[in-house]
C-alpha positions as CSV (number, residue, x, y, z in Angstrom):
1,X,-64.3,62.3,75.7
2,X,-62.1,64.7,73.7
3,X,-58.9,66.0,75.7
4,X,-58.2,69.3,75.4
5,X,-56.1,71.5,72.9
6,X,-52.3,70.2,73.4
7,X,-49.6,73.2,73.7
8,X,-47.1,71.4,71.9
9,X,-43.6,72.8,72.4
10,X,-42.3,71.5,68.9
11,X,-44.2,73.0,65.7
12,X,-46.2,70.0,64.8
13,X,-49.9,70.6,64.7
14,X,-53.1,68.2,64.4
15,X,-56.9,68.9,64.1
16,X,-59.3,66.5,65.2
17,X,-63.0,66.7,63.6
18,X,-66.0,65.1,63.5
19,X,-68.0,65.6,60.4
20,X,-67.4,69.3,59.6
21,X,-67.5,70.4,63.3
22,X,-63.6,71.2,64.1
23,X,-63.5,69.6,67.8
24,X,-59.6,70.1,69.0
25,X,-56.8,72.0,66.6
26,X,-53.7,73.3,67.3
27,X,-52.8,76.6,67.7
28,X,-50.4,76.9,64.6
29,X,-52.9,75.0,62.6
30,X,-52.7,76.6,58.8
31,X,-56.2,77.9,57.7
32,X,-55.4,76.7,54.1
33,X,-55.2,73.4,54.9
34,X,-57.3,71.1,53.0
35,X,-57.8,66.9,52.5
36,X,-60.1,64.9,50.4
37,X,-62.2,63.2,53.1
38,X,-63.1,60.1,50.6
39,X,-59.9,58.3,51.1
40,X,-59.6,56.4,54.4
41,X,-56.0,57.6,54.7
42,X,-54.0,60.2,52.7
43,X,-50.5,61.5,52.9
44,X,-49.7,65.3,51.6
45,X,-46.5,67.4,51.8
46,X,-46.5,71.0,52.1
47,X,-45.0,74.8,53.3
48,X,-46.1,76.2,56.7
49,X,-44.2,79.1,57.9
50,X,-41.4,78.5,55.4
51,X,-41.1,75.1,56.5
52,X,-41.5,71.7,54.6
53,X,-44.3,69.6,56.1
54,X,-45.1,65.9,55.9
55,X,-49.1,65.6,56.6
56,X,-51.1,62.3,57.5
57,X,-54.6,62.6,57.0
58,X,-57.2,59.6,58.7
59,X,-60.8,59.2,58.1
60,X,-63.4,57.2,60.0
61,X,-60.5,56.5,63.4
62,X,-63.1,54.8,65.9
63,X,-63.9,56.5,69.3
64,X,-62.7,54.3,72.5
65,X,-63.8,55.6,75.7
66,X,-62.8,53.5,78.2
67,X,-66.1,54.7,80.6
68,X,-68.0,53.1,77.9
69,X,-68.1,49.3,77.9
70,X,-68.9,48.4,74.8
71,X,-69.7,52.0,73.2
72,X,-72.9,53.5,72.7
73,X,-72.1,54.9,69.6
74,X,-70.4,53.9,66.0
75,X,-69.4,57.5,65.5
76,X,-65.8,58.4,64.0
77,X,-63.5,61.1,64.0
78,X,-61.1,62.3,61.2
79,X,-57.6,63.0,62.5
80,X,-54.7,65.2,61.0
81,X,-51.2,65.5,61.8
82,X,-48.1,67.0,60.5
83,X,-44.9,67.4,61.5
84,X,-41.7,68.9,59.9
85,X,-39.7,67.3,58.0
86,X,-36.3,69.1,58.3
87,X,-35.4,68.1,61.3
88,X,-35.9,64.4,59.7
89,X,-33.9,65.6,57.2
90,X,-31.0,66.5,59.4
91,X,-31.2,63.3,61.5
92,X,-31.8,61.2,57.8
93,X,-28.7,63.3,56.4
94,X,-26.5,62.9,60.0
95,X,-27.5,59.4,60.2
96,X,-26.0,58.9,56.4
97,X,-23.1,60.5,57.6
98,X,-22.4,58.8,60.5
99,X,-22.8,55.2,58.1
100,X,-20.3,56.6,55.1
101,X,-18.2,57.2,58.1
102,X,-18.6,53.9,59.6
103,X,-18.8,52.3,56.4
104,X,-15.7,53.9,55.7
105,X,-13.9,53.0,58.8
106,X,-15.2,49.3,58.2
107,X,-13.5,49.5,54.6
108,X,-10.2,50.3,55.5
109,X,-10.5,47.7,58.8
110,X,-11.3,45.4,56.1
111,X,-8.6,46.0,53.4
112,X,-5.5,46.3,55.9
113,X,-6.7,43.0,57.0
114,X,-7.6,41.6,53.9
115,X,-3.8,43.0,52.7
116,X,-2.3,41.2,55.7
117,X,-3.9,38.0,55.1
118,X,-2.9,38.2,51.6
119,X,0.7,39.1,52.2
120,X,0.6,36.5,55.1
121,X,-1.2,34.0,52.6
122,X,1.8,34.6,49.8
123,X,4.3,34.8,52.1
124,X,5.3,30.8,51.6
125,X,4.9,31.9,47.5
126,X,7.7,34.7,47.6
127,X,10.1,32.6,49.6
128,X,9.6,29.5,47.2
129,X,9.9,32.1,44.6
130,X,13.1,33.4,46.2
131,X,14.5,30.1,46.4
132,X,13.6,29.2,42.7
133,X,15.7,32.7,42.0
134,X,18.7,30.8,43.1
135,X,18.1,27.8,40.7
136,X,21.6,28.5,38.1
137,X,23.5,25.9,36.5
138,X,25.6,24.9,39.0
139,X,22.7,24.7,41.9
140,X,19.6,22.6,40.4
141,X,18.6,21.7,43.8
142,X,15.2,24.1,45.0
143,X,15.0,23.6,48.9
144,X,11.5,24.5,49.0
145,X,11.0,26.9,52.6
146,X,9.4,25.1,55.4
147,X,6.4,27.9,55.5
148,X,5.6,26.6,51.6
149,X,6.2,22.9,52.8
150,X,3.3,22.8,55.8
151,X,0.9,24.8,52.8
152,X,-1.2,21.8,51.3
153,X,-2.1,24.0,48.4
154,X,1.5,24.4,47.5
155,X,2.6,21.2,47.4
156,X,1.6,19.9,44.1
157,X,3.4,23.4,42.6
158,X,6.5,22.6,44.8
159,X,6.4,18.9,43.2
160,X,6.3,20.1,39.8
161,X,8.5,22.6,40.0
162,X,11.2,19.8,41.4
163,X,10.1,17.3,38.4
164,X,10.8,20.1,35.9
165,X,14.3,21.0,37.8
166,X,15.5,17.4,37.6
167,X,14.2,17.4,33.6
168,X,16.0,20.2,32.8
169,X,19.2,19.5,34.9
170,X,19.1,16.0,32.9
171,X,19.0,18.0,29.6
172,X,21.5,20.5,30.4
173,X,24.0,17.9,31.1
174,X,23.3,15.7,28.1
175,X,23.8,19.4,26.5
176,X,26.8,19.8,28.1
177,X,28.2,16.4,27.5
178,X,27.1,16.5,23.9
179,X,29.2,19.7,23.3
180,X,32.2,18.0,25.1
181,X,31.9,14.7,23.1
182,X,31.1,16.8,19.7
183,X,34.2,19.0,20.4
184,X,36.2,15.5,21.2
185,X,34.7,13.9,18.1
186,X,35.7,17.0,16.3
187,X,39.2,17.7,17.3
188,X,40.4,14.5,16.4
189,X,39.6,14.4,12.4
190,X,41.0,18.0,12.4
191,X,44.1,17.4,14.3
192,X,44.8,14.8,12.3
193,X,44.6,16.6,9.4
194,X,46.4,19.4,10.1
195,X,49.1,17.2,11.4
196,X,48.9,15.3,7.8
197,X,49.2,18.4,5.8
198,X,52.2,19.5,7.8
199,X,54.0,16.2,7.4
200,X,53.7,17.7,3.4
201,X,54.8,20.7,4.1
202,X,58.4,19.9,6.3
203,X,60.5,18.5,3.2
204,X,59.8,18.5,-0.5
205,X,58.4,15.4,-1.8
206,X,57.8,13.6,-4.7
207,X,54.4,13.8,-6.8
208,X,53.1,10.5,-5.0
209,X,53.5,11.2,-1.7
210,X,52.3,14.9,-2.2
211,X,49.2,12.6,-4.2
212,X,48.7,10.1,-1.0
213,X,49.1,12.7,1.8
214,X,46.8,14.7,0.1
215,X,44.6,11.6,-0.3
216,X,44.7,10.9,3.4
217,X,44.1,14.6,4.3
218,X,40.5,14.4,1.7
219,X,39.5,10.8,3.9
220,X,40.4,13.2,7.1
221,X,37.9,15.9,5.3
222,X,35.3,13.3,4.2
223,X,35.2,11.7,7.7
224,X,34.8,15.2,9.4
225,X,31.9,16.3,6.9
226,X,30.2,12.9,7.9
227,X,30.6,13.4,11.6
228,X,28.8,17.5,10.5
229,X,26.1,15.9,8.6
230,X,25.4,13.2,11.2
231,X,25.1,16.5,14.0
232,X,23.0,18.8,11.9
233,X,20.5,15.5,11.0
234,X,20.3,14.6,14.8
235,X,19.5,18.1,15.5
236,X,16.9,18.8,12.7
237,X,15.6,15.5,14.1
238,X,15.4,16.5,17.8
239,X,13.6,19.9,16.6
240,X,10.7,17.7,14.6
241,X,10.4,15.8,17.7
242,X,9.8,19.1,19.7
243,X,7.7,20.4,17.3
244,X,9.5,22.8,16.3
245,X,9.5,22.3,12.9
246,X,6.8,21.4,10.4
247,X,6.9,19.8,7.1
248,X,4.0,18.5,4.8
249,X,3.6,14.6,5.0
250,X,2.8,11.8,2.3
251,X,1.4,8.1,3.1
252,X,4.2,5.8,2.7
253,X,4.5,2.2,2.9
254,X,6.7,0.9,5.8
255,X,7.9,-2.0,4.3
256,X,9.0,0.0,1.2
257,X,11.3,1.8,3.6
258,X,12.8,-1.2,4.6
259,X,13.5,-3.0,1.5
260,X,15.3,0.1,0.7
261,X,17.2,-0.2,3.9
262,X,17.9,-3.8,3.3
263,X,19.5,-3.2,-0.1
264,X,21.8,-0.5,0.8
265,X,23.2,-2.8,3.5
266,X,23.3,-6.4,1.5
267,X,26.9,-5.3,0.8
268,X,28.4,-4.9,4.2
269,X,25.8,-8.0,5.3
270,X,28.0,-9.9,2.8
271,X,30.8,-8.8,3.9
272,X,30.1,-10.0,7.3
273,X,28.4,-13.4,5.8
274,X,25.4,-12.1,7.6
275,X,22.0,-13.1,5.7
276,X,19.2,-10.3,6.1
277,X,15.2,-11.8,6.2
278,X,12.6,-9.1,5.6
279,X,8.7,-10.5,7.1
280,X,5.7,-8.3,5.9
281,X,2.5,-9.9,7.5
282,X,0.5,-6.7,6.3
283,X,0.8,-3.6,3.9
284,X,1.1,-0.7,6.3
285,X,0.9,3.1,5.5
286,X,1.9,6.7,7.8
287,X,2.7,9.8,6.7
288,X,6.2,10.5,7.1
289,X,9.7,10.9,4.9
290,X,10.6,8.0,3.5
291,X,14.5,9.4,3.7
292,X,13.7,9.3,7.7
293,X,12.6,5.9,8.0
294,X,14.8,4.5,5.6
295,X,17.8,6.3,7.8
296,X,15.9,4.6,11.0
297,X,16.4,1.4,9.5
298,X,19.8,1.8,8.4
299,X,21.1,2.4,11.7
300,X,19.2,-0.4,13.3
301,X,20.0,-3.1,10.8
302,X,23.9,-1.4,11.1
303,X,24.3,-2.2,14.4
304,X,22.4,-5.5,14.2
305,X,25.2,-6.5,11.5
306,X,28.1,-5.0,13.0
307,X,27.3,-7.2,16.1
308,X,25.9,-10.6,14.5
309,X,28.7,-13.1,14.7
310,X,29.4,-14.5,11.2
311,X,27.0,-16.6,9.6
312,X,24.2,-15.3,11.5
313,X,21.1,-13.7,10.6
314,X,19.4,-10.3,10.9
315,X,15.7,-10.1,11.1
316,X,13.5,-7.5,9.9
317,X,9.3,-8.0,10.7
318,X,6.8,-5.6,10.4
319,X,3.3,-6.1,11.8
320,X,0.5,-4.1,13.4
321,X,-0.3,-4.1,17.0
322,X,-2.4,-2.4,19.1
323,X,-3.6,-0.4,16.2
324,X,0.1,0.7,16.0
325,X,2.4,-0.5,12.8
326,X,5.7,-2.5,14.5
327,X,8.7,-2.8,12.6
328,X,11.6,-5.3,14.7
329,X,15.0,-5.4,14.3
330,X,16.5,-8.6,15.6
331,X,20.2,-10.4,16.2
332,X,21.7,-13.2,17.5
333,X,24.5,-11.0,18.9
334,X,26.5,-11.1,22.1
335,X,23.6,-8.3,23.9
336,X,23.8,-5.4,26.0
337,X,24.3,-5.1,29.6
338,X,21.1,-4.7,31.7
339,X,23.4,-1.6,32.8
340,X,24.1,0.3,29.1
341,X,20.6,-0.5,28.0
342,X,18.8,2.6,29.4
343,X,21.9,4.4,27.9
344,X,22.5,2.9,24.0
345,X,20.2,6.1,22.9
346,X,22.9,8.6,24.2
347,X,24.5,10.9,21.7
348,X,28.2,9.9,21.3
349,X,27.5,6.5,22.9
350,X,29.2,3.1,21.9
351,X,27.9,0.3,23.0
352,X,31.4,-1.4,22.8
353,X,34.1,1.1,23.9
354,X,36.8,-1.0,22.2
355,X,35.1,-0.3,19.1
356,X,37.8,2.3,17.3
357,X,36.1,5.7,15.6
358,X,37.0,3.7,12.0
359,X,34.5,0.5,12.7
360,X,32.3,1.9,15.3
361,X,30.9,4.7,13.8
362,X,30.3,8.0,15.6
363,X,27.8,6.8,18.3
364,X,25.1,8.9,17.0
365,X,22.9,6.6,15.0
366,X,20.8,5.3,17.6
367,X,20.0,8.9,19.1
368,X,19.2,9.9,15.3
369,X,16.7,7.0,15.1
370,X,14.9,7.6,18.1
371,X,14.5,11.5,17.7
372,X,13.4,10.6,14.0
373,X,10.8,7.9,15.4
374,X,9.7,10.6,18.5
375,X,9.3,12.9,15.6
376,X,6.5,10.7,14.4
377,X,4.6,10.1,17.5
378,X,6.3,6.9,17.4
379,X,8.4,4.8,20.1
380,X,11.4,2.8,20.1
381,X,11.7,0.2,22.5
382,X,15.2,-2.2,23.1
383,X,15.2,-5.6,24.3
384,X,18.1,-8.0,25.0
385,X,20.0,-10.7,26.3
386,X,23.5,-11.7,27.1
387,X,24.3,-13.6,24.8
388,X,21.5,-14.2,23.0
389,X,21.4,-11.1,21.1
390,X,18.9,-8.0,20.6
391,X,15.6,-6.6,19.5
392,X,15.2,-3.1,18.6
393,X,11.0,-2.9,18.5
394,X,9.5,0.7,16.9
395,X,6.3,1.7,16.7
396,X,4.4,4.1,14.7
397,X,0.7,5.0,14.2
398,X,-0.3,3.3,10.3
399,X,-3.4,2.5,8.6
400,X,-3.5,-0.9,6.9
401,X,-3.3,-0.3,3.2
């Protein structure tokens, strides 16, 4: 059964037909209105009554009649509908509308939150960062905030940043010391040379003791251009070491360096009836200055003879180990302390303070050798022994010749 013609109160319209034979239409239906009937199911827009249409065309729709159990007939119908589409339009356009808004509101939601979990999230940063602000050289302590404390993530920044405090504190006051013990070292030679040249200058004096004050002023001069020398090579050594300086290398032979050493020191050994012993198992080669190693050398085997008793011996071996060449400096000397060892590298540093400026040198020799050996990739290790003397043991990556 077909119902009859709906009086739809909304301008959609729909025609139902079977075949050609037109058996329920609206009453708005547009005459003009045209399908191809081959396809199944067809869509079509168009203008009716100067409004937009969306049309939905169906072929072959089966008849169910409920009075008919099954049905008598396989006849179809063809069914047409359309309906406006600017009322979709509106609701499509509102409904975008109404999700920019929402989207919007949810964006803002989102970045005030997102800016206080941030702010929240860096809050234990800034504080540590305020308390690093403090860090000055008279306050080297950072007393990391307990907020940054309780965050795991920051603990390994906190930890290095305390590592790196301690480091530099260490340097700073080895800077500061330095200065103080280079202006000590410094105001001594020049004091007494001032007060020599004065001594000339209170009375007149005869040609000889004009000729030896003068003399004494030029060993005052000497000594203080040593003591400059001695600075500028420690800190020319401590920049290679750093890196901050580069300089074009040549293969040298270590034991070259040390025969060299040996020989500019067979005079004061002599002096001192200290015999000298040089023991090469191998050739070995690195690139380096031969001036550098050579000064190495001199200050080891200098303190090894200053502090061999008399008729003892100073020996000098070089071998390779661990793919490394090793060069040892040995005495039979009274030792160091356990308590100086970790200290004999210090700039300024005697190992015996009753040792006078005049036969203890300036107590930089040791600190030149290490930077120069650092400055290699190398490393100096001491070893010692009350009173059975020390060995000086440095290292330095060689080839075997």
């Amino acid at each position: 059964m077909v119902p009859p013609p709906l009086d739809l109160s909304h301008p959609d319209f729909y025609e139902i037909r079977k075949d050609t034979t037109v058996l329920a239409r609206s009453p708005n239906w547009p005459a003009d209105l045209t399908f191809d009937n081959t396809k199944p199911r067809a869509y079509r827009s168009l203008m009716s009554s100067g409004l937009p249409y969306r049309a939905l065309h169906l072929n072959e729709v089966p008849i169910l009649d409920r009075e008919e159990a099954p049905p008598s007939s396989s006849d179809t119908l063809i069914v047409v509908y359309a309906e406006p589409t600017l009322a979709l339009r509106k609701q499509v356009l509102a409904a975008g509308v109404y999700i920019a808004l929402a989207s919007l509101i949810l964006l803002g939601a989102t970045v005030l939150l997102a800016l206080w979990g941030i702010r929240r999230g860096l809050l234990p940063l800034q504080l540590l960062a305020a308390e690093a602000a403090q860090i000055s050289s008279q306050n080297w302590e950072l007393r990391a905030p307990p907020n940054a404390m309780r965050v795991e993530e920051l603990k390994p920044l906190t930890d290095a940043m305390g590592t790196m405090l301690d480091r530099l504190r260490q340097s700073f006051l080895q800077q500061r010391e330095f200065l103080g013990n280079a202006a000590h070292e410094l105001k001594t030679p020049v004091a007494i040379l001032k007060s020599t040249l004065q001594s000339l200058l209170q009375k007149p004096r005869t040609a000889a003791e004009y000729e030896a004050g003068l003399g004494q002023a030029l060993e005052d001069m000497e000594r203080l251009e040593k003591l400059l020398h001695w600075m500028l090579r420690l800190a020319r050594a401590e920049q290679w070491a750093q890196g901050a300086l580069q300089r074009d290398l040549e293969e040298i032979e270590i034991s070259n360096t040390c025969e060299e050493a040996i020989a500019g020191l067979r005079g004061l050994a002599r002096s001192r009836n200290i015999n000298l012993e040089l023991k090469a198992e191998s050739s070995l080669v690195c690139k380096a200055d031969p001036e550098d190693l050579e000064l190495v050398w001199v200050n080891l085997l200098e303190n090894a003879i200053r502090y061999s008793p008399a008729g003892g011996t100073v020996k000098v071996s070089i071998s390779r180990h661990n793919g490394r060449g090793t060069v040892v400096v040995e005495d039979h000397g009274p030792g160091i302390p356990d308590k100086d060892l970790p200290h004999i590298f210090e700039r300024f540093r005697r190992a015996d303070p009753s040792r006078t400026r005049e036969s203890g040198g300036f107590g930089l020799g040791l600190a030149i050798a290490k930077a120069l050996v650092e400055a290699y990739g190398g490393t100096i290790t001491p070893e010692s022994t009350l009173g059975q003397g020390t060995r000086m043991m440095v290292m330095l990556p060689s080839e075997r010749k």
